[in-house]
N, C-alpha and C positions, 0 to 999 in steps of 0.2 A: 285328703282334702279337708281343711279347717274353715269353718265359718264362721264368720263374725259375727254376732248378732248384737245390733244397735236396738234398743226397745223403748218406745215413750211412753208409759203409761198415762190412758186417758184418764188425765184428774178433770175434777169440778171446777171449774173457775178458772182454768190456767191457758197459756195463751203460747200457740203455736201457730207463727209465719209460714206458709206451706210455700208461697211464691220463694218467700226469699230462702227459705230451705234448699226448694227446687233448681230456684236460677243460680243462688252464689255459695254457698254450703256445699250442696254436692258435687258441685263442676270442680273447686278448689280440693275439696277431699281425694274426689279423681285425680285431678290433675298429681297431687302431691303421692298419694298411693302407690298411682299405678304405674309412677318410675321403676318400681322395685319390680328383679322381674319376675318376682311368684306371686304377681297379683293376678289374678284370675277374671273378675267379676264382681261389679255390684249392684246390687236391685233395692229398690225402693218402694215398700209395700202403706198405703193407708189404709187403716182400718175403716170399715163400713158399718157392723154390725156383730153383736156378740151373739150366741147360739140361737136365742129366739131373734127371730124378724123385728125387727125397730130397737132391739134394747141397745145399749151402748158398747162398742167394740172394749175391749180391755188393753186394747196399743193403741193409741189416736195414728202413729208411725211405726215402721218397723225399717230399721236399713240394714244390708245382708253384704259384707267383702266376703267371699272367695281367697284364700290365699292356701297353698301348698302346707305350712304348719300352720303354727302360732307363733315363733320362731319369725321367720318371717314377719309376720303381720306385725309384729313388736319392732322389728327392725323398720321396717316399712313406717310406721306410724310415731315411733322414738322423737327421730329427729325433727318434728312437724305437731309434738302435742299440744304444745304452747299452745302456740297457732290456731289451730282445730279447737281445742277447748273453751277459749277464748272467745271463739265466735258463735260457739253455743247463745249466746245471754242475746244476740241479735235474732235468733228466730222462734226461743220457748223459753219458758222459766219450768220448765218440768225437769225434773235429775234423770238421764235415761239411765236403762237398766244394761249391764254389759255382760254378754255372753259367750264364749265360746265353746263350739260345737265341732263334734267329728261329724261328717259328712257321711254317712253309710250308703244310702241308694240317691241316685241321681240319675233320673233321665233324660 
């Protein structure tokens, strides 16, 4: 199992739409995704809080696909970058950070 890791870092001054991330961002990512059929799953994490209590998280977001490779996810996500890239500028001016990750333990 591969996971995608989508990461926003919480910068100073910078401006993330959480409504519009939540209602049209994500639904269209789904929607587009999860045709392919080694999409698995995706979760959507905001930060709260970095180690000590009240300091500032270091991802303001975190978004997590699921897919069977990378392989996949690449196919999955190819034909739809434009698209998805594009709509980035309507809900942060932050550059996320992109990740992928093998899946070792999952419960």
């Amino acid at each position: 199992m591969i996971k995608i890791s989508i990461l926003y870092p919480n910068t100073p001054n910078s401006r993330f739409d959480m409504a519009y991330y939540l209602e049209q961002h994500i639904p269209l990512s789904i929607s587009l995704l999860s045709a392919h059929p080694d999409f698995q799953s995706v979760s959507v994490e905001q930060g709260l809080s970095g180690v000590m209590p009240g300091s500032p998280p270091t991802y303001s977001v975190m978004c997590h696909f699921l897919f069977t490779s990378i392989e996949s996810f690449i196919a999955a996500f190819m034909p739809h970058a434009a698209q998805l890239q594009a709509d980035i500028a309507n809900y942060t001016d932050v550059e996320p950070i992109i990740q992928f990750n093998q899946v070792l333990v999952s419960q």
